[in-house]
N, CA, C and O atoms as a Tripos MOL2 file, in Angstrom:
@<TRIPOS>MOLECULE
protein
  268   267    67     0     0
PROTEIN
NO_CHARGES

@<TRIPOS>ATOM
      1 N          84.2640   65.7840   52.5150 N.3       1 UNK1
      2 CA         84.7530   66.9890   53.1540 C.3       1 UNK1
      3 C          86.2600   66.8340   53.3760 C.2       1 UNK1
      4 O          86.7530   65.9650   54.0950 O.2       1 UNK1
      5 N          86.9330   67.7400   52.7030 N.am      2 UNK2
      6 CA         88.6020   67.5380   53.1090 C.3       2 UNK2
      7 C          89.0210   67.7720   54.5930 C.2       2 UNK2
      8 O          88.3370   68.4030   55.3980 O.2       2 UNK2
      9 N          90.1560   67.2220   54.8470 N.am      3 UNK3
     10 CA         90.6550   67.0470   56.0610 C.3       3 UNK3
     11 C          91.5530   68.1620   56.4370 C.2       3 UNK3
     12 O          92.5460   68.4010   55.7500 O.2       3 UNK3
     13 N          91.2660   68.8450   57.4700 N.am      4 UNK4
     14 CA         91.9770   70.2600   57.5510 C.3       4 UNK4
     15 C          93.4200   69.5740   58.0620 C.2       4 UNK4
     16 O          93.5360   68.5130   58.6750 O.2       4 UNK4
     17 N          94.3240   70.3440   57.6990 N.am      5 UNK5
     18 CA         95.8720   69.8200   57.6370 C.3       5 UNK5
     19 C          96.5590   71.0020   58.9350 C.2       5 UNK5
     20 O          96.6590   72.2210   59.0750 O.2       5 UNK5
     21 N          96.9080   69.7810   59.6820 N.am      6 UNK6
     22 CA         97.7910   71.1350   61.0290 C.3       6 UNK6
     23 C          98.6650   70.2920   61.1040 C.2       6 UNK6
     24 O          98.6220   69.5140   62.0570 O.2       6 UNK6
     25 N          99.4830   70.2080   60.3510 N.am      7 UNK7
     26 CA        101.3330   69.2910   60.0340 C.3       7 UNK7
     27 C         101.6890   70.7310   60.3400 C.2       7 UNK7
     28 O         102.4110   70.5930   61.3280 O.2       7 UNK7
     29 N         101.6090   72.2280   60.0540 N.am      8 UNK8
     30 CA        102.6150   73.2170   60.5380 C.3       8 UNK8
     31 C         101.8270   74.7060   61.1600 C.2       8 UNK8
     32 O         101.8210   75.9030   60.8760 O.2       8 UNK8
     33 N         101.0150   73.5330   62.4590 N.am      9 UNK9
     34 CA        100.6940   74.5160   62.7600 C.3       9 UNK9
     35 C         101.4290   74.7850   64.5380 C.2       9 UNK9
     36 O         101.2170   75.7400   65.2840 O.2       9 UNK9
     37 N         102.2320   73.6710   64.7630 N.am     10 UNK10
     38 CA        103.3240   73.5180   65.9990 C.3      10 UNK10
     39 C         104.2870   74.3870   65.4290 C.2      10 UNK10
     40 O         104.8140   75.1390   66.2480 O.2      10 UNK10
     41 N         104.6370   74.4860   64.3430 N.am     11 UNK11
     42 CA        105.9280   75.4510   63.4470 C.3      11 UNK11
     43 C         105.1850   76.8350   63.5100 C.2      11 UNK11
     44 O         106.0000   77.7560   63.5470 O.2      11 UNK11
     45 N         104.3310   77.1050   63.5250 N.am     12 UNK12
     46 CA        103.4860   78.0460   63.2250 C.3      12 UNK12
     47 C         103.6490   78.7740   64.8970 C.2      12 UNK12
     48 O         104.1360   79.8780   65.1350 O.2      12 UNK12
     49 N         103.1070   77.8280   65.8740 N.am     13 UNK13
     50 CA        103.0570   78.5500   67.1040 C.3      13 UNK13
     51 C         103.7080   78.8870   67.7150 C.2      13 UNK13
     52 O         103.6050   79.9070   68.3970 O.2      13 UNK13
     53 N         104.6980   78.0540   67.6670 N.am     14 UNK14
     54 CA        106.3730   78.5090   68.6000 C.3      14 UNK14
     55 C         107.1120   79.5930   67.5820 C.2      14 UNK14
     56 O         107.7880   80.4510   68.1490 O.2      14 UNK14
     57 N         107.0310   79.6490   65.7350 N.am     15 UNK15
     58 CA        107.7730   80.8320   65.7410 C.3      15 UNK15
     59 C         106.9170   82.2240   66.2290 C.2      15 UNK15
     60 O         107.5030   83.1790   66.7390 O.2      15 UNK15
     61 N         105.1610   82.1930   65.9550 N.am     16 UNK16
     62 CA        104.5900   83.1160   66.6890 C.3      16 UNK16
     63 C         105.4310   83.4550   68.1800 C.2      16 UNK16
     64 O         105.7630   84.5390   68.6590 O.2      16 UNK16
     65 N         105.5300   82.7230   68.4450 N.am     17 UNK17
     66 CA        106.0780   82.7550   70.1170 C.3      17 UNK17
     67 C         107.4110   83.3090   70.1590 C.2      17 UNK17
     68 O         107.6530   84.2670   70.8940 O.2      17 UNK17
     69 N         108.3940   82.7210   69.3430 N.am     18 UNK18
     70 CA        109.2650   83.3310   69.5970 C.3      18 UNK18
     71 C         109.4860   84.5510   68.8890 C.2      18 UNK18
     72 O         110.5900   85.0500   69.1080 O.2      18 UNK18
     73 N         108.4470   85.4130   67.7890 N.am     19 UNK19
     74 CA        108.7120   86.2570   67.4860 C.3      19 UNK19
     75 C         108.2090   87.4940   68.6130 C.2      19 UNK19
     76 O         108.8200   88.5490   68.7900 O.2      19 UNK19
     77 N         106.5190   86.9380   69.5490 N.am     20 UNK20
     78 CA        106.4860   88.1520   69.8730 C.3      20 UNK20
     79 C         107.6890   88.5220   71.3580 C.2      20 UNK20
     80 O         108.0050   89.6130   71.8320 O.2      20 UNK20
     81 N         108.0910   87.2030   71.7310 N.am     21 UNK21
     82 CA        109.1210   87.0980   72.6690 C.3      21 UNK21
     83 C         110.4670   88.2300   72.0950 C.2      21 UNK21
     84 O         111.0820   88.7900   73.0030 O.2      21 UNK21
     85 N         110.7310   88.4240   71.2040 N.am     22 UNK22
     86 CA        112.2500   89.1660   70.6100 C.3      22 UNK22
     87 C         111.5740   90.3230   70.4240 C.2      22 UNK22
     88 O         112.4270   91.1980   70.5750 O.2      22 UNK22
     89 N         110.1120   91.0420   70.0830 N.am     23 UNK23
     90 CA        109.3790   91.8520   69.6320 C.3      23 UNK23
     91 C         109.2690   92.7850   71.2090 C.2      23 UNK23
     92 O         109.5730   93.9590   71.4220 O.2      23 UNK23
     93 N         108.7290   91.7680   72.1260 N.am     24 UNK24
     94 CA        108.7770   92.6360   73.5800 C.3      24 UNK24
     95 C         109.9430   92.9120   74.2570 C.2      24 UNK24
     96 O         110.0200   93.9380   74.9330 O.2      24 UNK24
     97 N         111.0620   91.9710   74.1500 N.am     25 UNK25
     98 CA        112.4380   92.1350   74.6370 C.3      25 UNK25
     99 C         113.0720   93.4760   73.6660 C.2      25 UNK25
    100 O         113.9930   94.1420   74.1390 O.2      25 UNK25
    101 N         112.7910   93.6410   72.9850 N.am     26 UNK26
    102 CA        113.0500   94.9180   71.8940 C.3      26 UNK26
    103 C         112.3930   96.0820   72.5280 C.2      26 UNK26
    104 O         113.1210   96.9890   72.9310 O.2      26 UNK26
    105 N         111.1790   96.1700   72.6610 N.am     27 UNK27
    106 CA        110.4090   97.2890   73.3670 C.3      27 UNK27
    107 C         110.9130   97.5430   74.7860 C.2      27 UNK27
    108 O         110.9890   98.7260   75.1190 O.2      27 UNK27
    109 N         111.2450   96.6690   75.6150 N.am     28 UNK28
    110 CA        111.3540   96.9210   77.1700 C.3      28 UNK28
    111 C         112.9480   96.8040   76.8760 C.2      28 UNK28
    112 O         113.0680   97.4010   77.9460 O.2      28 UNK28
    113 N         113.7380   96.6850   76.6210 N.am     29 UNK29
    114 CA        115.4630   97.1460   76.4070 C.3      29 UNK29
    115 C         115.4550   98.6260   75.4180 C.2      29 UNK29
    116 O         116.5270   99.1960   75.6200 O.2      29 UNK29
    117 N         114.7000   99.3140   74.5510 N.am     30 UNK30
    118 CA        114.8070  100.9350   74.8680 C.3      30 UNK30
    119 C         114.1890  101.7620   75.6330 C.2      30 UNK30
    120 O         114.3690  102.9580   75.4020 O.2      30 UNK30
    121 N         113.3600  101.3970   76.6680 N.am     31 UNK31
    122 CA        112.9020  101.7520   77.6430 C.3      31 UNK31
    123 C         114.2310  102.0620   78.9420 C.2      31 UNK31
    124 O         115.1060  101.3840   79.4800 O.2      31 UNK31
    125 N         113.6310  103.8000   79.0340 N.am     32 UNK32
    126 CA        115.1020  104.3320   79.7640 C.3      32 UNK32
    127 C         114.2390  103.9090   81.4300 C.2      32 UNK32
    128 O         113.0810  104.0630   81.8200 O.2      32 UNK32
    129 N         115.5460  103.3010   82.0980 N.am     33 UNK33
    130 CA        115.1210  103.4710   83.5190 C.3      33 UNK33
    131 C         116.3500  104.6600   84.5420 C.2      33 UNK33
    132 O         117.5750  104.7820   84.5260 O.2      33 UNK33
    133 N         115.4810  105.1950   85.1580 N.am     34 UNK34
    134 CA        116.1960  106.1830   85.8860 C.3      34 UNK34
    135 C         117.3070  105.0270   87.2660 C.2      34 UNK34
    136 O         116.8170  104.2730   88.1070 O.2      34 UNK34
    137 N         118.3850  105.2230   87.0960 N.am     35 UNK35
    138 CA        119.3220  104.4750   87.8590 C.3      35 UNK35
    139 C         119.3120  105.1510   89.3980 C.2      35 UNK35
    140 O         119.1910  106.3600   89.5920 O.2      35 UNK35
    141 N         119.4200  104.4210   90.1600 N.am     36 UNK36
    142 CA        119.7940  104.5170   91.7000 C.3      36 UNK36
    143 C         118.6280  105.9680   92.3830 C.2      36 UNK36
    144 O         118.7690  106.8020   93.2770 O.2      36 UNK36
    145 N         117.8520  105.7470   91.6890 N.am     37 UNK37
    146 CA        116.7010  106.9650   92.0790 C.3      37 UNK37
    147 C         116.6790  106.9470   93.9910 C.2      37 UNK37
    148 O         116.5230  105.8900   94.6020 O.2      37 UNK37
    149 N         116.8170  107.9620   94.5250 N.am     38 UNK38
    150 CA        117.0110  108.9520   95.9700 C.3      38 UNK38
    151 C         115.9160  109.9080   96.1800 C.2      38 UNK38
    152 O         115.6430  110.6660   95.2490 O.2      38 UNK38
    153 N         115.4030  109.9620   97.0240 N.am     39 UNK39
    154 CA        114.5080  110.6000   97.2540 C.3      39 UNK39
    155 C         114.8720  112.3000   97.4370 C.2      39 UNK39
    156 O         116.0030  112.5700   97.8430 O.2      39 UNK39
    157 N         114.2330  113.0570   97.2360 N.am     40 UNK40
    158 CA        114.3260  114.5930   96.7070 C.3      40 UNK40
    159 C         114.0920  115.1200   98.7650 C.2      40 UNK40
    160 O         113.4620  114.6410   99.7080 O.2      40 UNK40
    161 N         114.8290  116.0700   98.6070 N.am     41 UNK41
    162 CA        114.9190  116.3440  100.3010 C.3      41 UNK41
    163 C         114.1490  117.6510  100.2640 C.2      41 UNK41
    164 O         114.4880  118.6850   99.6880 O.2      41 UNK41
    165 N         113.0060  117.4150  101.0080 N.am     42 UNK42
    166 CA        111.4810  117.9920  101.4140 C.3      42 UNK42
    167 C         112.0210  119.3730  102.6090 C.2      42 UNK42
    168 O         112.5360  119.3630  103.7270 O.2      42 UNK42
    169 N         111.6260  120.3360  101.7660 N.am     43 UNK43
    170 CA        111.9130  121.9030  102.3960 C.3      43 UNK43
    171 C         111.0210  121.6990  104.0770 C.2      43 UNK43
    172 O         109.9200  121.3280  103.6700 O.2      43 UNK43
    173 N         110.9280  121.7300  105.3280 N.am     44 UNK44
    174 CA        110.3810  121.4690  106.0730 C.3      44 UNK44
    175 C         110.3790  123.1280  106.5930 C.2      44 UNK44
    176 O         111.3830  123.6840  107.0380 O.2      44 UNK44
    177 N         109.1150  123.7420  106.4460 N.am     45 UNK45
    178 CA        108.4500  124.9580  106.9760 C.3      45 UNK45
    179 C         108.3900  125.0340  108.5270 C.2      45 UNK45
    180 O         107.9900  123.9710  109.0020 O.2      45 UNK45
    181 N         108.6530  125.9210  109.3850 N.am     46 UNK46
    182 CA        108.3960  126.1200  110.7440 C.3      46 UNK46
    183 C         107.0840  127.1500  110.4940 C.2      46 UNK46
    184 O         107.0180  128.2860  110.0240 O.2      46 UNK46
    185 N         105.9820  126.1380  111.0770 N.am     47 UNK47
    186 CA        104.5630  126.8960  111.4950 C.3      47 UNK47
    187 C         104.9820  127.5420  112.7390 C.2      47 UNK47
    188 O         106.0560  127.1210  113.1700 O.2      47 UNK47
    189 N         104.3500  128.5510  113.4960 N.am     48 UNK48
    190 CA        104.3130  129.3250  114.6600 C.3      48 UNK48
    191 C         102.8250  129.1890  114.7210 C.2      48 UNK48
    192 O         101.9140  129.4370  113.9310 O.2      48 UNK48
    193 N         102.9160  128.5620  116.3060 N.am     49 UNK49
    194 CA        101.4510  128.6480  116.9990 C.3      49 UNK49
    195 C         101.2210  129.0220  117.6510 C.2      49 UNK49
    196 O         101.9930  128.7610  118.5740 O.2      49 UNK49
    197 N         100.3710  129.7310  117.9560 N.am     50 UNK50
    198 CA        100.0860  130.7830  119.4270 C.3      50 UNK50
    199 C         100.6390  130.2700  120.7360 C.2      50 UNK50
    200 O         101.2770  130.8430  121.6200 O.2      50 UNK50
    201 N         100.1600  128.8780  120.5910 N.am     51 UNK51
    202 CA        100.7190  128.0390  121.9140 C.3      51 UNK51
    203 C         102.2390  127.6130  121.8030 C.2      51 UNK51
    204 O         103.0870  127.5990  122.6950 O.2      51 UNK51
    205 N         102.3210  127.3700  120.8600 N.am     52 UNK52
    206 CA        103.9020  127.0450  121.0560 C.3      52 UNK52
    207 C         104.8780  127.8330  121.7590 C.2      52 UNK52
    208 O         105.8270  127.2340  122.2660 O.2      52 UNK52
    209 N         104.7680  129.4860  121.9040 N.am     53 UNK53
    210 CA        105.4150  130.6830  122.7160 C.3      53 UNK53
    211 C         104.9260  130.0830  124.0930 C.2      53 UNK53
    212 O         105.9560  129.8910  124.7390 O.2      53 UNK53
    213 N         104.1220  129.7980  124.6430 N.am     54 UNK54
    214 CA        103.4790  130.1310  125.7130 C.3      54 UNK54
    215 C         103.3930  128.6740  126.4380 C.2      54 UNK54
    216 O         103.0770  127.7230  125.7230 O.2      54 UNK54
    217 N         103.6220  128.4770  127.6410 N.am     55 UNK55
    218 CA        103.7930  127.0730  128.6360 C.3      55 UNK55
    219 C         102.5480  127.0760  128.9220 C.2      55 UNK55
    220 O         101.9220  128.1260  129.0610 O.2      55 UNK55
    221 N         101.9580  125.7620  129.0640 N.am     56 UNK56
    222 CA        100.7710  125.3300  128.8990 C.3      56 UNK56
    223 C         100.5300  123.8360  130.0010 C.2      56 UNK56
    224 O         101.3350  122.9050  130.0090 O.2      56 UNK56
    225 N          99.4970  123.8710  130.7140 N.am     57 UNK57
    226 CA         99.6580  122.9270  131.4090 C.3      57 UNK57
    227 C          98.2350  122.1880  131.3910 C.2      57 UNK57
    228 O          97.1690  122.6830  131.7560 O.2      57 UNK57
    229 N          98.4750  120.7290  130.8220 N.am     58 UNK58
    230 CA         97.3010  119.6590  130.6760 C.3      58 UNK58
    231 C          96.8700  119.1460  131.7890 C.2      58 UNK58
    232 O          97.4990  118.1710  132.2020 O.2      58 UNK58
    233 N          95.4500  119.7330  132.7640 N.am     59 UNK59
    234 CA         95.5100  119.0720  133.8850 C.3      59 UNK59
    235 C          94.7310  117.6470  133.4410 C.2      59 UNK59
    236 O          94.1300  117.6210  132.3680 O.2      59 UNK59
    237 N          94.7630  116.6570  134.1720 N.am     60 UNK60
    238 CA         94.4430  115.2720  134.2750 C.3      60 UNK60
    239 C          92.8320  114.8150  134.8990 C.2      60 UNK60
    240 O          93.0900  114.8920  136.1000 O.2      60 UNK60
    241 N          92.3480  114.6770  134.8790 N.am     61 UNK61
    242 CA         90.6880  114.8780  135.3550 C.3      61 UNK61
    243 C          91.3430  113.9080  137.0070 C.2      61 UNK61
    244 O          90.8810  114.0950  138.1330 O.2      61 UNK61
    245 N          92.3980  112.9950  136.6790 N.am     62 UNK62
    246 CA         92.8510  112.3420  138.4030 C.3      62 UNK62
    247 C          94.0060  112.8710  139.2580 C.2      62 UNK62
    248 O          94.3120  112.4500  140.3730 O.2      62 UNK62
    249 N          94.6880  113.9930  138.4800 N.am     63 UNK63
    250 CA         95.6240  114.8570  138.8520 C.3      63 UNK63
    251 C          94.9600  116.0190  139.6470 C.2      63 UNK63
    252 O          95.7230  116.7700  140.2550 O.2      63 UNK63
    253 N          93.2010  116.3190  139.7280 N.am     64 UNK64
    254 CA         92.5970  117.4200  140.3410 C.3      64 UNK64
    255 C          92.5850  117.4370  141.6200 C.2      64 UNK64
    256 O          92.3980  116.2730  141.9730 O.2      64 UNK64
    257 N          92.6970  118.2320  142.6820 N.am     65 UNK65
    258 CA         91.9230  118.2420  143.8560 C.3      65 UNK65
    259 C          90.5880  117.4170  143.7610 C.2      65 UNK65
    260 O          89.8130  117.4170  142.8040 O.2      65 UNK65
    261 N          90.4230  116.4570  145.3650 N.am     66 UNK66
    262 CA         89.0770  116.2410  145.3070 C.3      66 UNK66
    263 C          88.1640  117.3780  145.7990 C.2      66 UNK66
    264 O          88.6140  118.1780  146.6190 O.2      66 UNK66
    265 N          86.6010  117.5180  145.2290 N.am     67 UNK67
    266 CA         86.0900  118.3210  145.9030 C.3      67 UNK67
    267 C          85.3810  117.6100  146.6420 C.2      67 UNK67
    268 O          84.6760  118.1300  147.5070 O.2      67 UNK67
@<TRIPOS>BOND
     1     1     2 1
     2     2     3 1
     3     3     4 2
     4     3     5 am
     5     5     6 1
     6     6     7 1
     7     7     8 2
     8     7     9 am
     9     9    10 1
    10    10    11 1
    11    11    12 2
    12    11    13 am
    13    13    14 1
    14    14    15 1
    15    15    16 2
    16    15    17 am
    17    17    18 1
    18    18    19 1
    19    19    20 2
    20    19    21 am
    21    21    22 1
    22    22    23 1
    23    23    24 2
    24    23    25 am
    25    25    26 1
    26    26    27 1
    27    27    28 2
    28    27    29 am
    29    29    30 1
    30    30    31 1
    31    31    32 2
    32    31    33 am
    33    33    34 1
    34    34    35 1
    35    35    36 2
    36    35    37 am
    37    37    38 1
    38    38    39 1
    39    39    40 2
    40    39    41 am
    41    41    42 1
    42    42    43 1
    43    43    44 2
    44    43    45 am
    45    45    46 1
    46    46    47 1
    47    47    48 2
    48    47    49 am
    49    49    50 1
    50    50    51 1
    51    51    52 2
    52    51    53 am
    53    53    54 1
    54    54    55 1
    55    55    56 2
    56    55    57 am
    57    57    58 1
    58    58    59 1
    59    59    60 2
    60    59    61 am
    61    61    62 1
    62    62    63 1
    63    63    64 2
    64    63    65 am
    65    65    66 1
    66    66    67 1
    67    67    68 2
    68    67    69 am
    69    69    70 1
    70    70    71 1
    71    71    72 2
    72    71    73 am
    73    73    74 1
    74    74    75 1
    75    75    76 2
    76    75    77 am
    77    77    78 1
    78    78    79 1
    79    79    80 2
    80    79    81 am
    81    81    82 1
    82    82    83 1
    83    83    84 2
    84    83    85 am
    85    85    86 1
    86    86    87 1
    87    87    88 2
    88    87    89 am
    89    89    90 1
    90    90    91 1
    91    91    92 2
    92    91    93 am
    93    93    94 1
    94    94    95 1
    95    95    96 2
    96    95    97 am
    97    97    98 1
    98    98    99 1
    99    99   100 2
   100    99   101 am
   101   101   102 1
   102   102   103 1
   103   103   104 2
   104   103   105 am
   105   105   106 1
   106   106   107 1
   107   107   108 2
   108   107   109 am
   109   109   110 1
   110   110   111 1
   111   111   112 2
   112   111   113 am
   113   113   114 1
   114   114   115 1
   115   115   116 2
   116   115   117 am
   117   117   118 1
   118   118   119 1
   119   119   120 2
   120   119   121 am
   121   121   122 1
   122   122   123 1
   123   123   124 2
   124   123   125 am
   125   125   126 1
   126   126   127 1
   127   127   128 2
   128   127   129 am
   129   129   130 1
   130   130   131 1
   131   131   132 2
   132   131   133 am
   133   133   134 1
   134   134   135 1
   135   135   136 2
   136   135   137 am
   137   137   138 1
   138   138   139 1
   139   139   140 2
   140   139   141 am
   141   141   142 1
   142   142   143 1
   143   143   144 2
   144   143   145 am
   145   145   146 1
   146   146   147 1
   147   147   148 2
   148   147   149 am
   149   149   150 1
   150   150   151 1
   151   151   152 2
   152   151   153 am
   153   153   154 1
   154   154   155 1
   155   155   156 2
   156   155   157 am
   157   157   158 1
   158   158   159 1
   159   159   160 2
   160   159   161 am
   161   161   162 1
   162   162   163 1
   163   163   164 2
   164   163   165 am
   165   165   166 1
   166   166   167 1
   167   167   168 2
   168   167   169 am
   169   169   170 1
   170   170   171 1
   171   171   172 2
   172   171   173 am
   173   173   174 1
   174   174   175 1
   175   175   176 2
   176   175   177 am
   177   177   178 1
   178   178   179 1
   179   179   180 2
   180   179   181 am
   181   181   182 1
   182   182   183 1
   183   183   184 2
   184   183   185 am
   185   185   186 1
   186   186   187 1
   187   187   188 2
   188   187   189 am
   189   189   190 1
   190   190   191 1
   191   191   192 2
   192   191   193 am
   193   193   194 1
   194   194   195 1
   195   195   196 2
   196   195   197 am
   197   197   198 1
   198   198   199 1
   199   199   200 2
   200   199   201 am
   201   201   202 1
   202   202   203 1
   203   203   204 2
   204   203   205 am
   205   205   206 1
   206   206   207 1
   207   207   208 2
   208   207   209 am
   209   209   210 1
   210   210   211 1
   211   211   212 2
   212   211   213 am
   213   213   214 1
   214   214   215 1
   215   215   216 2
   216   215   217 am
   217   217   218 1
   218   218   219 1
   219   219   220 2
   220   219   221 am
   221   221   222 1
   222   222   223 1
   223   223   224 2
   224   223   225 am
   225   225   226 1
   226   226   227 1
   227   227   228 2
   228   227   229 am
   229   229   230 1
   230   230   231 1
   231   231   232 2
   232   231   233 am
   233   233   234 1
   234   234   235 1
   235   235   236 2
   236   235   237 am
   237   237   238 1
   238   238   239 1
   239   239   240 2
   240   239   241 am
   241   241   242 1
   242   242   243 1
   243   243   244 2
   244   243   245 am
   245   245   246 1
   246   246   247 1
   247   247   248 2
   248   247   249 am
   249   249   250 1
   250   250   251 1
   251   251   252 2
   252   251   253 am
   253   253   254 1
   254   254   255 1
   255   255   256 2
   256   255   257 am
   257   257   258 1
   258   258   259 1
   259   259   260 2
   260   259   261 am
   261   261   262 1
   262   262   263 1
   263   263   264 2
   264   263   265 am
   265   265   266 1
   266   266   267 1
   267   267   268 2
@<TRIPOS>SUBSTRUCTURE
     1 UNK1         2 RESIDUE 1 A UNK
     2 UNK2         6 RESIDUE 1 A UNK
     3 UNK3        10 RESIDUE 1 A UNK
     4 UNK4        14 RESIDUE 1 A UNK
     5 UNK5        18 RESIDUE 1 A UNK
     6 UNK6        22 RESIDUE 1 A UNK
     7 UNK7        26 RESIDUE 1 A UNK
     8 UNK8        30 RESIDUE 1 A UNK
     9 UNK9        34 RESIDUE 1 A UNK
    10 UNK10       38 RESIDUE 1 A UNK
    11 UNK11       42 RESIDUE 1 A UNK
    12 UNK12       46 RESIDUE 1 A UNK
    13 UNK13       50 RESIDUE 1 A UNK
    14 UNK14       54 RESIDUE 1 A UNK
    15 UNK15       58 RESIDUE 1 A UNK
    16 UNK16       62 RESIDUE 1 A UNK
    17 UNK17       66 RESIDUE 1 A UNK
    18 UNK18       70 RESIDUE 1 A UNK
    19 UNK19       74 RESIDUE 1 A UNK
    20 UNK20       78 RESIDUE 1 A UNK
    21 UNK21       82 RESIDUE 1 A UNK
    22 UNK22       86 RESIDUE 1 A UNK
    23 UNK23       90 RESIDUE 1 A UNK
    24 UNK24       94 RESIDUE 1 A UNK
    25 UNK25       98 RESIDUE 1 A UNK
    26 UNK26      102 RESIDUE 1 A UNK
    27 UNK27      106 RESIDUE 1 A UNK
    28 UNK28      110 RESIDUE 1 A UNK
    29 UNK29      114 RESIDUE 1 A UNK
    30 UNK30      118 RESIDUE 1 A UNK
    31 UNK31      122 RESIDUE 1 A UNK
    32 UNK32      126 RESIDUE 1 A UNK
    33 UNK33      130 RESIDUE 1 A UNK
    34 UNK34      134 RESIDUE 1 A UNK
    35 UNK35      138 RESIDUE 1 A UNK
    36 UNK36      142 RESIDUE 1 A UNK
    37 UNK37      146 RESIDUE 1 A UNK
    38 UNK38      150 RESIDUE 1 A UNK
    39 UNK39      154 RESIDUE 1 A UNK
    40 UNK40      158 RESIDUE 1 A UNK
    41 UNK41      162 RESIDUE 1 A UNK
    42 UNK42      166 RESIDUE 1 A UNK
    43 UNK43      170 RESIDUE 1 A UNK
    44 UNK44      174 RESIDUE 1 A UNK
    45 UNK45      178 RESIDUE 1 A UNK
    46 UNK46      182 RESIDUE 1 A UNK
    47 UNK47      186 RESIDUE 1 A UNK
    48 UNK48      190 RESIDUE 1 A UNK
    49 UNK49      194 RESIDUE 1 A UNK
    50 UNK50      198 RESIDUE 1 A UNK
    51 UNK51      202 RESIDUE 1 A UNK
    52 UNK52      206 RESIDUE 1 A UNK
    53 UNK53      210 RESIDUE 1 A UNK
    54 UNK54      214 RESIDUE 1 A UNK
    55 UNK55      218 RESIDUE 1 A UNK
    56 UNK56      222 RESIDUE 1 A UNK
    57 UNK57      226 RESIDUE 1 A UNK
    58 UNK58      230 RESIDUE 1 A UNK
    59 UNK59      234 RESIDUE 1 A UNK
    60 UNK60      238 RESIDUE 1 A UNK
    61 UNK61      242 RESIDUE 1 A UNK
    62 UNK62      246 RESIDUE 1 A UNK
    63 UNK63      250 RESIDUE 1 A UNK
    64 UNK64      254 RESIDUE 1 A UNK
    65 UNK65      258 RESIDUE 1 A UNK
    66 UNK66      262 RESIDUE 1 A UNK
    67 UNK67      266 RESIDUE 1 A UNK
């Protein structure tokens, strides 16, 4: 049975390596990134609530008269 030969298969793996290394550095350098991105300023709506016109008073169940 012949002797399988891996004399170039260390040559074999590192240029694999360094090809897909230059292959992904290629893909992710034309990839656009949006620079110094700021957040977008949020329209803030005034709801009107019935209560909001009108003074309103939270009594306290220890703020009551005793009976």
């Amino acid at each position: 049975m012949p002797q399988l030969d891996t004399s170039t298969w260390l040559i074999t793996i590192f240029s694999m390596l360094l090809t897909l290394f230059i292959i992904m550095q290629l893909k992710i350098s034309k990839q656009l990134f949006p620079y110094n991105p700021e957040p977008h300023p949020t329209l803030v709506s005034k709801h009107t609530t019935p209560w909001e016109a009108k003074w309103t008073k939270i009594y306290s169940p220890l703020s009551l008269p005793l009976q």
